[in-house]
Phi, psi and omega in degrees: 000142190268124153261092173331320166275014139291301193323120181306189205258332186265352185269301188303341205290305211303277160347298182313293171303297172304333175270334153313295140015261151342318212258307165312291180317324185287300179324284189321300203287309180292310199312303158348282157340289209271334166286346191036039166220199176287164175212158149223135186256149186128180194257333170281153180287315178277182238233079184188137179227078216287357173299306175281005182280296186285330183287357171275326189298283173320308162321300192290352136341277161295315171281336198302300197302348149238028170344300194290000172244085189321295200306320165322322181285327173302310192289326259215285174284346129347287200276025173249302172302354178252324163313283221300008181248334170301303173316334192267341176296282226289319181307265227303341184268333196279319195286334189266310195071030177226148180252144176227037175199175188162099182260043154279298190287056159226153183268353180256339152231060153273338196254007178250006195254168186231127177071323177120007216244336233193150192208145144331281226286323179260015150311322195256024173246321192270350179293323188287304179311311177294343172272330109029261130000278172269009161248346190246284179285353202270323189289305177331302201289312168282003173274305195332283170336297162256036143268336184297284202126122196273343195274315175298334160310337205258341167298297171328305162323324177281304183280328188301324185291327182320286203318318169299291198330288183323285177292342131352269173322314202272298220289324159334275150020283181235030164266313182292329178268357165266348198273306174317347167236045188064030191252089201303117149314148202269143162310127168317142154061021181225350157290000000 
């Protein structure tokens, strides 16, 4: 069983990136799908969503202790992935002036959302990723893990961080000169 507070540094980073990762795509791939174009979804220019990153750490976190009760782990990761996705809606419009989302415009939580920010429909979509998650994919990610390998873990590791940082550094960067100069960032995939 993966504990964090064990774990090296190089197994969290590695999780982390992967489940960002995990997260772009699924984000990309629906968004795509419901726009019928290409969309890459996120707040960042790279292929990272860095919200699924703590949020896979936090899911499997609350389930593995009710692994023997599957629905639990759906209701549980249902209403934790919908806290951390209003908070991370609310920082991002007050820190930023940007949205990177808006379920008025889906054709599947237009009539379920709150605020615009929170949806039913993909609440009861992220209870199915967390169970998911804690029976499946949290291992998938630690066989990865030890097919890689730590001298190639702890390389991989080096460049995914350069690499956020740099975009990280830009994209901040020009979320603040556009919000100092009144310029509402555009919603992913609706610019």
């Amino acid at each position: 069983m993966f504990n964090p507070l064990t774990a090296g540094t190089d197994r969290i980073v590695f999780l982390f990136f992967f489940f960002s990762l995990s997260g772009w795509v699924g984000e990309t791939i629906m968004e795509s799908i419901v726009r019928k174009r290409f969309v890459s979804k996120g707040f960042f220019k790279g292929p990272w969503v860095p919200v699924h990153g703590f949020g896979g750490f936090a899911v499997y976190s609350a389930g593995l202790p009710l692994k023997p009760y599957p629905l639990l782990v759906f209701i549980s990761g249902a209403l934790l992935c919908t806290l951390v996705e209003y908070l991370a809606a609310l920082l991002l419009e007050k820190a930023f002036n940007k949205k990177c989302w808006d379920y008025d415009t889906y054709p599947f939580t237009w009539w379920c959302n709150y605020k615009k920010r929170i949806a039913l429909t993909t609440s009861l979509f992220f209870g199915l990723v967390a169970v998911a998650l804690v029976y499946f994919y949290w291992d998938l990610a630690m066989d990865l893990i030890h097919f890689i390998g730590p001298k190639a873990l702890l390389r991989i590791d080096l460049v995914l961080l350069g690499t956020f940082t740099a975009d990280a550094v830009f994209t901040i960067r020009r979320y603040i000169k556009n919000k100092k100069a009144g310029i509402q960032n555009p919603v992913d995939g609706l610019a």
